[in-house]
C-alpha positions in Angstrom: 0.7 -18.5 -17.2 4.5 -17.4 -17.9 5.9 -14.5 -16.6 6.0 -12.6 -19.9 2.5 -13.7 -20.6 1.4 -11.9 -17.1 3.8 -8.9 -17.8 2.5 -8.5 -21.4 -1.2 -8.5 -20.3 -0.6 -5.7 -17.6 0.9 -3.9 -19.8 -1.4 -3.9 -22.2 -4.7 -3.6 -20.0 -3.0 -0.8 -18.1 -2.0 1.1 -21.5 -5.5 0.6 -22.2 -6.8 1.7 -19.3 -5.0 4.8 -19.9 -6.3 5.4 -23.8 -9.9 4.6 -22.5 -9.2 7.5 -19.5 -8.0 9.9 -22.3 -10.6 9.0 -24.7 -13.2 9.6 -22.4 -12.0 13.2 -21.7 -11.9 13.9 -25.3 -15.2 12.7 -26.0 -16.7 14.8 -23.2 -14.7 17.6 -24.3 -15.9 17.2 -27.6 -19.4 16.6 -26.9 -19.5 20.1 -24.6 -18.0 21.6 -27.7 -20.6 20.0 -30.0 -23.3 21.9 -27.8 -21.3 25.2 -27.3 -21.0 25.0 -31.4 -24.8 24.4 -31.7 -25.6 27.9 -29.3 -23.2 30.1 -31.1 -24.8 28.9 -34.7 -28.3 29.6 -33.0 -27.1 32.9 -31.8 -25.6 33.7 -35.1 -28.7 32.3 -36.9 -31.0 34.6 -34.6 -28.9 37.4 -35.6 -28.5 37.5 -39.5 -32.6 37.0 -39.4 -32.4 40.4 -37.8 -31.2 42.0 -39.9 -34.1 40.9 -42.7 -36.7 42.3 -40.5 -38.1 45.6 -40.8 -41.4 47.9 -39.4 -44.2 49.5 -41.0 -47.6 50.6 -39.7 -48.9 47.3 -40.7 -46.8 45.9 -38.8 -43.2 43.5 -38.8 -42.4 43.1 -42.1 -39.9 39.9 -43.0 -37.7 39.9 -46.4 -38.5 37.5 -48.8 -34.8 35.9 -48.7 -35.2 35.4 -45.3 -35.1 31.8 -44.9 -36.9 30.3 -41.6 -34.9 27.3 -41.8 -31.2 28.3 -41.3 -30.3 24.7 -41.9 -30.9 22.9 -38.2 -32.2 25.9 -36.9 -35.8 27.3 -37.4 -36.4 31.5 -37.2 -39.7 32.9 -35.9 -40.6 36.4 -35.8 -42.9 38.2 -33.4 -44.9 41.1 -33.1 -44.3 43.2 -29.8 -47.6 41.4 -28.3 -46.6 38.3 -29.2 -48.3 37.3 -32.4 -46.7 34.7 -34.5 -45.8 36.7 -37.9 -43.7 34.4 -40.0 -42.0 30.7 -38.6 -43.7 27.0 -38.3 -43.2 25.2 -35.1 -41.7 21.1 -35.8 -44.8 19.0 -35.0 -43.0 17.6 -31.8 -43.0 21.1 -30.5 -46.2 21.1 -28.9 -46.9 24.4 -27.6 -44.7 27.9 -27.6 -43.1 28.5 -24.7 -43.0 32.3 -23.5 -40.5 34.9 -24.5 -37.7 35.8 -22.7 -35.6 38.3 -23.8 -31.7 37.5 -24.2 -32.1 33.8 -22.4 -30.4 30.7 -23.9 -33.2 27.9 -22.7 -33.4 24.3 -23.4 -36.5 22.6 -23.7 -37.7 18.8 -24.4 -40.3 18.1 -27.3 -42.8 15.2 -27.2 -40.6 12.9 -28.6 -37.7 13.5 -25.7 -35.4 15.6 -27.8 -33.8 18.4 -26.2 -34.1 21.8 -27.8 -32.0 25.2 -27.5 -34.1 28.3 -27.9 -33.1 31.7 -27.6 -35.2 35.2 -28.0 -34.2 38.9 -29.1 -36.0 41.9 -28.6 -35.3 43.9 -31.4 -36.5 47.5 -31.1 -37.5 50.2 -33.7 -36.9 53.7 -32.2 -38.8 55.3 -35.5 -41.7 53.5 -35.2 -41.6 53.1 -31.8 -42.3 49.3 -32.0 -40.4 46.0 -31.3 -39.9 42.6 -32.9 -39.0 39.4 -31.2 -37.2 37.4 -32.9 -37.1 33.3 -31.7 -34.1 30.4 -32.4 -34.9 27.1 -32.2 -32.0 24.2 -33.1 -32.0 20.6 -32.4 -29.2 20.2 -28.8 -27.4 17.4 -31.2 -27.2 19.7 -34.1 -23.6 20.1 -33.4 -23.1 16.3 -33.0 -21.9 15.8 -36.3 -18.1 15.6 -35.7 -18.6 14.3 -32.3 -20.5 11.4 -33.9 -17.8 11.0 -36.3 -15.1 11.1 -33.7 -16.5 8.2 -31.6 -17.3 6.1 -34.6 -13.3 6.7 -35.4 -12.6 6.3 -31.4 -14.4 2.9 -32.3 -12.4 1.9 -35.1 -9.1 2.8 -33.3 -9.8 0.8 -30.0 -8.9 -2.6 -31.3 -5.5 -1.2 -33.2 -5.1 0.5 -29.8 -5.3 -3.5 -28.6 -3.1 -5.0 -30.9 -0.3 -2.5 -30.4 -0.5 -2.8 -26.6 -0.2 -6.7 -26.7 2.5 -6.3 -29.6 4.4 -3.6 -27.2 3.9 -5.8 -24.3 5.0 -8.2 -25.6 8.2 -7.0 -27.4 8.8 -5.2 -24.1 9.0 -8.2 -21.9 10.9 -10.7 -24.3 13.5 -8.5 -24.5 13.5 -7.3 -20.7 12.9 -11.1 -19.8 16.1 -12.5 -22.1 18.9 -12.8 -19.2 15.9 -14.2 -17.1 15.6 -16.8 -20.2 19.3 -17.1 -20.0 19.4 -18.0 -16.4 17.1 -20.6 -16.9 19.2 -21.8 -19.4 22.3 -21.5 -17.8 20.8 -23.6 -14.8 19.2 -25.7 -17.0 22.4 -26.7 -18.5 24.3 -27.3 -15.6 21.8 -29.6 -14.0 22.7 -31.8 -16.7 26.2 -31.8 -17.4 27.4 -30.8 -14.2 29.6 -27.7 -16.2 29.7 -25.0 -13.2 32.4 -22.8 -15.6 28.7 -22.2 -17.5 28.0 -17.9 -17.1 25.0 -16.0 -17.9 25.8 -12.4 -20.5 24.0 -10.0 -18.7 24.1 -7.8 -21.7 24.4 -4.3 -21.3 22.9 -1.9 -18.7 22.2 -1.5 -15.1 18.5 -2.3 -14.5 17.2 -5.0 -12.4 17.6 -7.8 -14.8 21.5 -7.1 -15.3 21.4 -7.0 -11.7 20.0 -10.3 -11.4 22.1 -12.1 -13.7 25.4 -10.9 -12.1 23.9 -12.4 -9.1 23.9 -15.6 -10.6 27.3 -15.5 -12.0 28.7 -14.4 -8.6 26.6 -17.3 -7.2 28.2 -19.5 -10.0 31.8 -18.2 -9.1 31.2 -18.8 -5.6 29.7 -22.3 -6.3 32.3 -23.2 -8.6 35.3 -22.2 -6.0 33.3 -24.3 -3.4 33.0 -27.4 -5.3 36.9 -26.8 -6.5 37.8 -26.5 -2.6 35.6 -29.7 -1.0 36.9 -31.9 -3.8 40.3 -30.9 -2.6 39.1 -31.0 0.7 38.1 -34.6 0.0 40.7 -35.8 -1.6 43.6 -34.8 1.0 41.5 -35.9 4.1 41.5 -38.9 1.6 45.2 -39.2 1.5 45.4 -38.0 5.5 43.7 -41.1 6.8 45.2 -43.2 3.8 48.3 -43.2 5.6 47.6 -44.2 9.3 44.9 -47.2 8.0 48.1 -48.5 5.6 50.0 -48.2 9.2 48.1 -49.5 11.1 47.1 -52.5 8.5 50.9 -53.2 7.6 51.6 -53.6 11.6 48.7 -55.6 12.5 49.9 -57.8 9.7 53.6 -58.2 11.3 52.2 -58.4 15.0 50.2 -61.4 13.8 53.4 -63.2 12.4 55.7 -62.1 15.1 55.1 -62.1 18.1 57.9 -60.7 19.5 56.9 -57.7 17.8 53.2 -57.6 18.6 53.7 -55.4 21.8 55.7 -53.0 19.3 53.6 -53.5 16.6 50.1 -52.2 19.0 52.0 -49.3 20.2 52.2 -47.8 16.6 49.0 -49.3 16.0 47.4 -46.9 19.4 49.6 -44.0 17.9 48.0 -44.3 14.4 44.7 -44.6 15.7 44.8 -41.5 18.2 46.3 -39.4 15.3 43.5 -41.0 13.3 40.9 -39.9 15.7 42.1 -36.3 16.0 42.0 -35.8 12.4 38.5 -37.0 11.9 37.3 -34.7 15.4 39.0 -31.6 13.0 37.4 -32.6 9.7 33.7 -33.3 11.9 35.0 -29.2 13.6 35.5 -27.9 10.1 32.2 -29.6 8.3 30.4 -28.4 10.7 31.4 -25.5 10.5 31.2 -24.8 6.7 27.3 -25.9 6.9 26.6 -23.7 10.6 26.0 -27.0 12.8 28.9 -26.1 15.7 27.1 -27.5 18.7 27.6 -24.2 20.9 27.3 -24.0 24.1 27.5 -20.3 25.0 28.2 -18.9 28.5 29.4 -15.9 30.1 33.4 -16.8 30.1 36.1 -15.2 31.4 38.6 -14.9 28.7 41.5 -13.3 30.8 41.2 -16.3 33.4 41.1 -18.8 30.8 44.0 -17.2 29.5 46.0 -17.0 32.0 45.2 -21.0 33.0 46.0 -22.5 29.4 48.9 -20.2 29.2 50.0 -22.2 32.5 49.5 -25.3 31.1 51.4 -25.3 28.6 54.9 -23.8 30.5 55.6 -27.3 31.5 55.2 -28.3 27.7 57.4 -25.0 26.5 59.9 -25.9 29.4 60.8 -29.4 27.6 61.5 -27.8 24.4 63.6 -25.1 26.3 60.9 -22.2 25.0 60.4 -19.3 27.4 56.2 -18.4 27.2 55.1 -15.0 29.0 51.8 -13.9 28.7 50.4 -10.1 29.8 46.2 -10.3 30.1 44.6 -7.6 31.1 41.8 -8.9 33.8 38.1 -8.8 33.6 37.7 -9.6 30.0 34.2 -11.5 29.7 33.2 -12.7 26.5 29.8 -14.6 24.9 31.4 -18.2 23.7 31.6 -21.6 23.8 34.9 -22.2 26.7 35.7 -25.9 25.7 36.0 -24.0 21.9 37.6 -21.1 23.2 40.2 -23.1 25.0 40.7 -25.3 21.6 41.5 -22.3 19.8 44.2 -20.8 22.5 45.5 -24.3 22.7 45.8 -24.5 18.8 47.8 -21.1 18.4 50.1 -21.7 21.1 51.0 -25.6 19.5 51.2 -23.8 16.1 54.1 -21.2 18.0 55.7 -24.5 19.8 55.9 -26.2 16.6 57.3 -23.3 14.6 59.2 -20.9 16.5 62.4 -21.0 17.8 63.3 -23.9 19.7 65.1 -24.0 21.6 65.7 -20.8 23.3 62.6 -19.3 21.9 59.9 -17.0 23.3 56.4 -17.3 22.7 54.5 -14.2 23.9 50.8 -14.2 25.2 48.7 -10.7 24.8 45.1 -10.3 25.8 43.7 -6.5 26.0 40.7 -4.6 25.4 40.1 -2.9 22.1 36.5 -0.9 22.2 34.1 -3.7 22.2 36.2 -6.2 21.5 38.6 -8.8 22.9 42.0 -9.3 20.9 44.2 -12.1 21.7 47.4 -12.3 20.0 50.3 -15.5 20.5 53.5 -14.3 19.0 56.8 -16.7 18.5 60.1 -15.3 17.6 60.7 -18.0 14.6 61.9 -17.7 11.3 58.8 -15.8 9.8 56.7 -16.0 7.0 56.6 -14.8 3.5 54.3 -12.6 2.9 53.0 -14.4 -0.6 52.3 -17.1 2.1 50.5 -15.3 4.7 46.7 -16.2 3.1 47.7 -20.0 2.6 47.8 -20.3 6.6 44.4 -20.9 6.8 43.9 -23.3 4.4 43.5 -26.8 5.0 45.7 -29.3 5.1 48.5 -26.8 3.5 51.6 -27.5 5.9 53.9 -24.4 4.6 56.9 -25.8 6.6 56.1 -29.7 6.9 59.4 -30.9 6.0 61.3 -28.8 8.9 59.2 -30.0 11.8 59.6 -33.8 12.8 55.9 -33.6 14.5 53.4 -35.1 13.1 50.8 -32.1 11.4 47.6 -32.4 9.6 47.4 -28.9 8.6 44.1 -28.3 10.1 45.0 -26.4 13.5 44.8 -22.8 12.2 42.0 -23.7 9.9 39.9 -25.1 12.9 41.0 -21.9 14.7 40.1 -19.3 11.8 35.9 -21.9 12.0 35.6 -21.4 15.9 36.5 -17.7 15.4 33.7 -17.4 12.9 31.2 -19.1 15.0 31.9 -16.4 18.1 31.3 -13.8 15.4 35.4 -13.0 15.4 38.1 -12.7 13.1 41.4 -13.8 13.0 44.7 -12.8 10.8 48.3 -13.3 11.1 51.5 -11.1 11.1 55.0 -12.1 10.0 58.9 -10.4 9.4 61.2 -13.1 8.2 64.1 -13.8 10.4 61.7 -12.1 13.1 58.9 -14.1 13.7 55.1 -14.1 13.6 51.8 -13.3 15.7 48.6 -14.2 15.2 45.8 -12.1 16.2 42.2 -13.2 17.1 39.1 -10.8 17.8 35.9 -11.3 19.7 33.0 -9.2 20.5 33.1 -8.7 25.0 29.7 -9.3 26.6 28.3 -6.4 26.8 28.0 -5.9 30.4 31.6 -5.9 30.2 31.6 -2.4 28.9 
């Protein structure tokens, strides 16, 4: 069964459910009316024979337009010792039941039919004599609208029926179009592929609206995805395009010269180890867009590690003539992966090597406390960067300043460093002034025994 087939039958059986409930107290209410109208046409009955009733010395003496058939109900008079004068008992009234004076009493007859009677003492202060005066009426005397209401309730029940299903139904199509659309929509990009394909959520705010816009968003972000790995594809493409046509072209010239074959493998061994890096970054960065980093997470001390790549790399600054000072406050412990935390210090400080000042440049090394975090910055005191530039530092393979660097880039350092971030649950963002320079700031969570 569909969705709107479901819908549509809840929502009829329960609007059904709910007509039944209320026809039900109607009838009941009806029927207790029906009864209440028979007593007060017995009472009223009892009372206009009353007033045909007189009293001599022969006794109770009835008019002769009394009638002792008030339409349902039948009239019996009484002398004060209880002798029948005037009234005939229907033949499934067996025997007279006493009189009570003023009592509303319901009796059964022999064929199980129930009965309202009701007696009045009537008394004659001249004569000093009374006359009873007896009501009998059928209980389902009053039935006649009541009957007449449930044979309409009958009628009405399967209109009720149809209009629940047609209301149901109407309902749900039209609640369920941008569901319909969706399935359309996906329906239609499984086959031709078209991710620029968007739902109209139509108008309103309700959960269906809500749902589509979901699915466009999804779209969006599916779309901008697929735009960025086929780009993604095609320049690590190009990247190892050029050191295979290296390497191939000098393989090819070792072979006919041998004079050059000890050249020739020494750009063969350079290509290949650039080679190799760039498909460790583009394993680091898949990896990372599907959350496979193999982590291995320990209790590291950030500010040692800090200060031990920092001194590392001073022999390194020192041949480019680039000053590096670092100022780490101690006992930082953080929750990470060290060989990943390393890659990213390592990563930032190449970055401020390859782009700073040089020579006579100073690259400055910060780690300090910030709540519950950890915040590492690397500054250079380079050119700069423009700020329409600043968000295009993190993407891959987008050199900003290729052409002014003799060293060999992929583009992929700061985009490895923004992944690893990301996998200690960090974030990372960059400041420039042009003519200034630029920092680079990374944040991690500290263990929490830390502080």
């Amino acid at each position: 069964m569909s969705i709107k087939t479901k819908i549509t039958g809840w929502y009829a059986l329960t609007l059904l459910l709910l007509a039944l409930c209320l026809i039900v107290s109607v009838i009941r209410v009806e029927r207790q009316g029906a009864k209440d109208a028979s007593k007060s046409y017995l009472l009223e009955a009892v009372s206009e024979a009353a007033e045909m009733v007189d009293v001599t010395d022969q006794g109770a003496q009835v008019d002769e337009d009394l009638s002792l058939r008030n339409g349902e109900a039948y009239i019996f008079i009484y002398e004060d010792t209880g002798e029948l004068v005037a009234g005939q008992y229907p033949a499934s009234i067996r025997e007279e039941s006493p009189l009570h004076d003023r009592a509303m009493r319901r009796v059964t007859d022999s064929k199980g039919e129930d009965w309202y009677v009701y007696d009045r003492q009537y008394e004659f202060k001249d004569e000093d004599r009374t006359v009873w005066i007896r009501g009998m009426i059928p209980s389902t005397a009053g039935n006649g609208s009541y009957r007449k209401m449930v044979k309409n309730i009958q009628m009405m029940i399967p209109i009720l029926i149809l209009i629940a299903l047609l209301g149901g139904y109407f309902l749900t199509h039209r609640a369920l179009q941008p569901v319909r659309d969706v399935i359309r929509t996906a329906e239609q990009i499984t086959e031709d592929g078209d991710l620029t394909r968007r739902i109209d959520p139509g108008k309103g705010k309700d959960e269906i609206q809500h749902l589509a816009s979901s699915f466009n968003s999804m779209f969006d972000k599916l779309e901008a995805n697929l735009a960025r790995e086929k780009q993604f594809t095609s320049n690590a493409a190009h990247e190892l395009r050029t050191p295979i046509s290296v390497i191939l072209s000098q393989s090819e010239y070792a072979l006919e010269d041998e004079e050059y074959r000890e050249a020739g493998l020494a750009v063969i061994n350079r290509e290949a180890q650039n080679m190799r890096s760039l498909v460790g970054k583009l394993l680091i960065l898949a990896r990372g867009d599907t959350g496979r980093l193999d982590m291995e997470r320990e209790d590291v001390d950030l500010s040692m590690l800090c200060e031990d790549v920092a001194e590392q790399q001073i022999p390194l600054a020192e041949d480019k003539e680039v000053l590096i000072l670092y100022d780490v406050e101690p006992g930082i412990h953080v929750n990470g992966d060290e060989t990943m935390l390393i890659q990213i210090m390592l990563n930032l400080l190449s970055n401020a090597l390859k782009y700073g000042k040089v020579p006579g440049g100073t690259i400055r090394i910060r780690l300090e406390s910030d709540g519950p975090d950890a915040v590492l910055s690397v500054t250079d005191d380079g050119k700069g960067i423009e700020p329409s530039k600043l968000d295009r530092l993190w993407n891959r393979f987008d050199r900003l300043d290729a052409e002014e660097t003799e060293e060999y880039s992929s583009g992929l350092g700061l985009s490895i460093v923004k992944t690893l971030v990301q996998a200690h649950n960090g974030k990372v963002w960059a400041e420039s002034t042009l003519g200034e320079g630029s920092s680079f700031y990374v944040k991690i969570p500290k263990m929490k025994s830390a502080y």
